[in-house]
FIVEX-752266 format. One line per field, with one value per residue (C-alpha): x, y, z. Coordinates in steps of 0.2 Angstrom, whole numbers, plus 5000, padded with zeros to 4 digits. Layout:
% FIVEX-752266
u = (X / ...) $
v = (Y / ...) $
w = (Z / ...) $
% end
This chain:
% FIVEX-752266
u = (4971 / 4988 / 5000 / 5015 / 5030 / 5048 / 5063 / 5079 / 5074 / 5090 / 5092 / 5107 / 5110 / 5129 / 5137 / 5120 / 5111 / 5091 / 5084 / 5092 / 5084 / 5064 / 5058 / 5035 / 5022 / 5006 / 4990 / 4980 / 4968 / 4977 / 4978 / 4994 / 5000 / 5020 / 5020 / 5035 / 5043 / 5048 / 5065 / 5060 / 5061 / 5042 / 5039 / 5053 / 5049 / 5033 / 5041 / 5052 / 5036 / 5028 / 5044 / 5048 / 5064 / 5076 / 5082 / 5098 / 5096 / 5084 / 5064 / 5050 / 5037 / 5019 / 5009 / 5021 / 5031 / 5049 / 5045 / 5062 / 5066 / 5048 / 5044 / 5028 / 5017 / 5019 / 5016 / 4999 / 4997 / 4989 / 4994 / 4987 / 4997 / 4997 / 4995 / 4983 / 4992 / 4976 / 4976 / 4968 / 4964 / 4954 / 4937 / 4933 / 4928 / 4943 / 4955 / 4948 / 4948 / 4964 / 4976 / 4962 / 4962 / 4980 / 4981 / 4971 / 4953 / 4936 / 4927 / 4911 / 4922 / 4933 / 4913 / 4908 / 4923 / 4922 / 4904 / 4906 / 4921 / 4910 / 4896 / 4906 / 4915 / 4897 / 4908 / 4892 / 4885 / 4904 / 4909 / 4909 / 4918 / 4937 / 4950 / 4949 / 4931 / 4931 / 4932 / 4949 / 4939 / 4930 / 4948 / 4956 / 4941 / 4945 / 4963 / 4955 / 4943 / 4957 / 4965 / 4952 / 4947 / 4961 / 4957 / 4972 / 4984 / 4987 / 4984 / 4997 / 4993 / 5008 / 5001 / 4985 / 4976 / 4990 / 4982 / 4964 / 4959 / 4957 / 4937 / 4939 / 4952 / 4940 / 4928 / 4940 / 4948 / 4930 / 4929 / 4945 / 4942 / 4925 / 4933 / 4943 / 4930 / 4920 / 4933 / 4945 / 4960 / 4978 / 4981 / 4998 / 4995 / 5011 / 5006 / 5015 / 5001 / 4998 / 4980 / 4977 / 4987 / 4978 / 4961 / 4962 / 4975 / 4974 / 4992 / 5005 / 5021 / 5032 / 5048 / 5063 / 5081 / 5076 / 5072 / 5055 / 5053 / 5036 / 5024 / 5006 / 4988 / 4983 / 4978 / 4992 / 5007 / 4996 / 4995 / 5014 / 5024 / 5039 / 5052 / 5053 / 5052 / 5036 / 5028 / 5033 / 5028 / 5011 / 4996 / 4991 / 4994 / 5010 / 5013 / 5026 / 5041 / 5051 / 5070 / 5075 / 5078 / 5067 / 5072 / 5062 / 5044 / 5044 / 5051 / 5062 / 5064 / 5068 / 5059 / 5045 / 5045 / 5032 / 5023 / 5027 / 5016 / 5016 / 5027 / 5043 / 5058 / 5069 / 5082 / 5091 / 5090 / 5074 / 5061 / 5044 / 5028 / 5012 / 4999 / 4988 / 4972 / 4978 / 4980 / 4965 / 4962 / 4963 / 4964 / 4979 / 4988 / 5004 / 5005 / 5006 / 5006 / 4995 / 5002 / 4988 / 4970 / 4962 / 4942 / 4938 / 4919 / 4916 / 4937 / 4950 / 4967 / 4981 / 4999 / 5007 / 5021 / 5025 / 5041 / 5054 / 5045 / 5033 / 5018 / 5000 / 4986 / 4968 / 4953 / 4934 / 4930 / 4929 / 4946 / 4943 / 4960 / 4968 / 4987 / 4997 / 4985 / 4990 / 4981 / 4982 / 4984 / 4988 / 4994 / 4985 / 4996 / 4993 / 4995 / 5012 / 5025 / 5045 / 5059 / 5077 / 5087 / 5101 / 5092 / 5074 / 5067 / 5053 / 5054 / 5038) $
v = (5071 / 5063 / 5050 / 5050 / 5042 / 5039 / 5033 / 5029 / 5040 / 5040 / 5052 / 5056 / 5066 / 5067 / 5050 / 5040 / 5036 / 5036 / 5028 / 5017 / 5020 / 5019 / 5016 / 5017 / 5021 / 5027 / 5026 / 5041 / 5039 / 5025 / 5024 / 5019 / 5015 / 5018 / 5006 / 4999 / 5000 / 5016 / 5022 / 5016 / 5031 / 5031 / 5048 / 5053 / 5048 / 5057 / 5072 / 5073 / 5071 / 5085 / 5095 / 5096 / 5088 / 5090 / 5074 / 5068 / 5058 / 5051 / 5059 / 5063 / 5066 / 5072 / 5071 / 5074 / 5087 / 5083 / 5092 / 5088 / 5109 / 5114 / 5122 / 5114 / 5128 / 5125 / 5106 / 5104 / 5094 / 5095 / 5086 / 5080 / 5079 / 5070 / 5084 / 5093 / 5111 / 5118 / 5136 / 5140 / 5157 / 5155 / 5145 / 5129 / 5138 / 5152 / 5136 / 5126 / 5141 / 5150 / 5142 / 5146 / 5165 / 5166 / 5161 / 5176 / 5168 / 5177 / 5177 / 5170 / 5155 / 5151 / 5152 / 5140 / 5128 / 5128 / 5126 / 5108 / 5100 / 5106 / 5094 / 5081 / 5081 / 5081 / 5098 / 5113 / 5114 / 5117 / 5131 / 5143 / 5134 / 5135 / 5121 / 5120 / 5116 / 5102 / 5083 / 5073 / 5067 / 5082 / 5091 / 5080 / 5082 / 5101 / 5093 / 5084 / 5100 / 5111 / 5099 / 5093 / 5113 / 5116 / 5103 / 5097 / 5082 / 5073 / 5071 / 5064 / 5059 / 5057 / 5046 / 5056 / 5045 / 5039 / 5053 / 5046 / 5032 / 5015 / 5017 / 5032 / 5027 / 5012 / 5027 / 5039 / 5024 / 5020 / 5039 / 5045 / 5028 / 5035 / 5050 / 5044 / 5033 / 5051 / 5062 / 5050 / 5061 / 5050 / 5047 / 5043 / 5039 / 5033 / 5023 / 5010 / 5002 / 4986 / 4985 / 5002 / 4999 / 4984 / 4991 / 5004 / 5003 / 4997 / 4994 / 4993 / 4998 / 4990 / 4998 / 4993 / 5002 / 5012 / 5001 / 4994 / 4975 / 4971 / 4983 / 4974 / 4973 / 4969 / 4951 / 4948 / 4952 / 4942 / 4927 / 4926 / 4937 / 4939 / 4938 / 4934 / 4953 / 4953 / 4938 / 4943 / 4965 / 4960 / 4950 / 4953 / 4939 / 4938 / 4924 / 4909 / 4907 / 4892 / 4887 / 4871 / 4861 / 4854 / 4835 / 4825 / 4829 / 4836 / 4850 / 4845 / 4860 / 4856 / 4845 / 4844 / 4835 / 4846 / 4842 / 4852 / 4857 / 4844 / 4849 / 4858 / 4854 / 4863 / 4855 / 4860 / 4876 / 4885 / 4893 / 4888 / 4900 / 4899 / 4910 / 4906 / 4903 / 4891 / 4879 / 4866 / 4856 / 4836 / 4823 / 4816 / 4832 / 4838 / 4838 / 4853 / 4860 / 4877 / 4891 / 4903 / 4903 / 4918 / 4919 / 4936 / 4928 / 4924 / 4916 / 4908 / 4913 / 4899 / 4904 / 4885 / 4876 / 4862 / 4857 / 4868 / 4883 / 4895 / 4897 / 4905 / 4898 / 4906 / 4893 / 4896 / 4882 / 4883 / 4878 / 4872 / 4869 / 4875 / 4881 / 4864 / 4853 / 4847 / 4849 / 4842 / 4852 / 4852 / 4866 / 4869 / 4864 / 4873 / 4891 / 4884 / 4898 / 4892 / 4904 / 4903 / 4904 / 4913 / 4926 / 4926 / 4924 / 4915 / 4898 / 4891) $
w = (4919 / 4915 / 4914 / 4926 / 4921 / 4929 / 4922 / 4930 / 4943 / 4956 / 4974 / 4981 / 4999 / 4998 / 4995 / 5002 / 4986 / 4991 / 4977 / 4966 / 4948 / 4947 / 4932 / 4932 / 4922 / 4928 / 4914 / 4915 / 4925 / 4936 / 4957 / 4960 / 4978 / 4983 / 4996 / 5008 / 5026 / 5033 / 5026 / 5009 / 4999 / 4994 / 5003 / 4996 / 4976 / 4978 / 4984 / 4968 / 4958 / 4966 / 4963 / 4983 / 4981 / 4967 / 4954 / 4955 / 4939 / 4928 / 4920 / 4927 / 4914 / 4918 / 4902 / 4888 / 4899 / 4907 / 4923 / 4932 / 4933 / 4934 / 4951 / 4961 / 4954 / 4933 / 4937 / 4937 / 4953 / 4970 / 4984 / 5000 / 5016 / 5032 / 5042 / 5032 / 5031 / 5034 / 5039 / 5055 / 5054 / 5037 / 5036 / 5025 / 5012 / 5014 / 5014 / 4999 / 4988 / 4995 / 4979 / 4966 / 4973 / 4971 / 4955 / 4950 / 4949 / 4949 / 4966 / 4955 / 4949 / 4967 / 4975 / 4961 / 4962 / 4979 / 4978 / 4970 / 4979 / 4995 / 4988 / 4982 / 4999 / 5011 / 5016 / 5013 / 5030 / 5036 / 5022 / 5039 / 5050 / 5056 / 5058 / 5077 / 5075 / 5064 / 5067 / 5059 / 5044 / 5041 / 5044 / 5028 / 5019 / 5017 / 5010 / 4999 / 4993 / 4992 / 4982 / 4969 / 4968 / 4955 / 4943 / 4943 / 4931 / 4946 / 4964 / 4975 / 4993 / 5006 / 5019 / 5022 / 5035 / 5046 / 5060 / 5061 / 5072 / 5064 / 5064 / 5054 / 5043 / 5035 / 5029 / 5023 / 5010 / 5005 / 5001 / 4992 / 4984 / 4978 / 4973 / 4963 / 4952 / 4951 / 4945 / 4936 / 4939 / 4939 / 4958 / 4966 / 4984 / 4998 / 5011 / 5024 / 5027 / 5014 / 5019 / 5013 / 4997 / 4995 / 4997 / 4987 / 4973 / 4954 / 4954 / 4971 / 4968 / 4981 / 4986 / 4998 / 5002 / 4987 / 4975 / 4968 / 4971 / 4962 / 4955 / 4951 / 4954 / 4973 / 4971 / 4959 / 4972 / 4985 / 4975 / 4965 / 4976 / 4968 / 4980 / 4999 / 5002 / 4996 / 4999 / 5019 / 5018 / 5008 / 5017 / 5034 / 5045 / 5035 / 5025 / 5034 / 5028 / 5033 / 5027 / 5023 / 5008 / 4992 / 4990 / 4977 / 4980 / 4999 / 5007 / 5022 / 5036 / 5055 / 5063 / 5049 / 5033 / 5020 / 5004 / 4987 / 4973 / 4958 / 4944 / 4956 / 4947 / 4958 / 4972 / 4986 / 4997 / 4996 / 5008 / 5008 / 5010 / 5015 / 5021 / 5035 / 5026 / 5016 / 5030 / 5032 / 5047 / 5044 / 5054 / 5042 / 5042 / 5052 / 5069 / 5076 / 5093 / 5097 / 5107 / 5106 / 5101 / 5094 / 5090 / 5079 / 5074 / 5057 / 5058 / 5071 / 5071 / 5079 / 5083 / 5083 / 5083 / 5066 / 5069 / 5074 / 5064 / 5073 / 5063 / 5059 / 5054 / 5049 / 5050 / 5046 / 5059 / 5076 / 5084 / 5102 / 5104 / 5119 / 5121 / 5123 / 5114 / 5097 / 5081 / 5064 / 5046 / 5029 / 5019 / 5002 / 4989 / 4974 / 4989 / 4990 / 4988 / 4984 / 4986 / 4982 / 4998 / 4993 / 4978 / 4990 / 4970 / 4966 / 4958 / 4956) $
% end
């Protein structure tokens, strides 16, 4: 186990510049998340750390080694991929303890090693088995064995579940999750999906066009995004943004006059956020017209329209509502997000 730190890391292909100086540190022990839209450069960072990709500028430091020239091998890391890399022609067992065997390791200690990832992993009764005859999960499972087999620093993880179905995808975070709490080992895990890095992470690091926009726990980027970007990539619904201007203590935007938040000292342009579930039904609220209603059980989700804005609300109750009807609702004031309009930072 290790700590993992960047600084000023920068990419360059040619003249287009990848990534733009990143500058984190990872506390031993510590299940980071890279996490952003595709094109990002996440991928692309996690490859540098690996040592798959050279550095254009900047440190990486793994412990208290500068590993920038080191090849893959002298790193002391293991990685996961998407697809697995699984050979077919060797079994489970054969797979999990192929990088242990050619390192120069006893048979007696690659059978033991691979013995105890095989048990961790629920993976003994398959030790036999061949790639082709093994299920998705069970198929990054064995990626996972062959990983935690080494004992390595770090594992890094390059979106290793975007293959499963959705079903399957709920169980294997609950396990690498598990994993992790068991073996403690410093984790650095690339995902595009921000339930996943929700989920999962101690800290999310969010990236865009190459350049880290917010790096905190889950709860605190859901709860003081720091920018437009974020407050819009993180949360599911997404939150809703609407433009307009702050003028005294209300928030005019088209067609819809909104309340602020006690205490906003800002005026002028701004964009005001809100996410679904922070809007209450009340019959002295804003009215607001529904465009579709959708029941998922224990909540309600309503697409509407307030004002001019397009919006989305998630209720507890029981909205009976139907498309064309009119409903009422307040947004909770102290959930009220404000944005600069022409930085997208936060000001409240």
């Amino acid at each position: 186990m290790a700590p993992v730190s960047l600084h000023s890391v920068k990419k360059t292909y040619g003249d287009v510049q990848i990534l733009h100086g990143i500058d984190v540190d990872i506390a031993d022990g510590e299940f980071i998340v890279l996490v952003g839209p595709s094109g990002c450069g996440k991928s692309t960072l996690l490859r540098m750390i690996a040592g798959l990709e050279t550095i254009t500028k900047g440190d990486i430091r793994i412990g208290d080694r500068v590993v920038n020239d080191l090849e893959p091998k002298d790193r002391d890391i293991a990685m996961v991929f998407q697809n697995y890399a699984l050979y077919p022609h060797m079994t489970v067992a054969t797979n999990m303890g192929f990088s242990l065997e050619h390192r120069g390791a006893s048979k007696a200690e690659i059978a033991e090693r691979v013995k105890w990832a095989a048990d961790i992993l629920d993976l003994s009764h398959l030790l036999d088995r061949y790639p082709r005859q093994l299920s998705g999960g069970q198929r990054q499972r064995v990626a996972m064995g062959r990983a935690i087999v080494r004992n390595p620093q770090v594992f890094l993880f390059d979106e290793p579940l975007s293959n499963l179905d959705a079903k399957l995808r709920v169980v294997m975070r609950g396990e690498i999750k598990a994993l992790h709490h068991r073996l403690g080992v410093t984790t650095v895990y690339v995902t595009h999906d921000q339930i996943e890095a929700m989920t999962m992470a101690d800290r999310i690091v969010v990236m865009h066009a190459g350049k880290v926009e917010q790096i905190g726990a889950p709860l605190e980027l859901y709860d003081r995004p720091a920018n437009l970007f974020v407050a819009g990539f993180i949360g599911s619904p997404a939150m809703n943004i609407l433009g307009g201007t702050i003028e005294g203590a209300e928030f005019k935007a088209a067609g819809v006059t909104l309340p602020l938040p006690a205490g906003v000292t800002a005026t002028g342009a701004a964009s005001y956020g809100i996410r679904p579930e922070h809007f209450q039904l009340s019959p002295e609220g804003l009215p607001a017209v529904v465009s579709l209603v959708e029941p998922m059980g224990s909540e309600t989700q309503v697409t509407m329209t307030l004002g001019e804005h397009l919006v989305t609300g998630v209720f507890r109750e029981r909205v009976a509502a139907r498309p064309g009807e009119t409903i009422h609702i307040l947004p909770e004031l102290a959930a009220v997000h404000l944005f600069d309009a022409t930085t997208g930072q936060r000001i409240n």
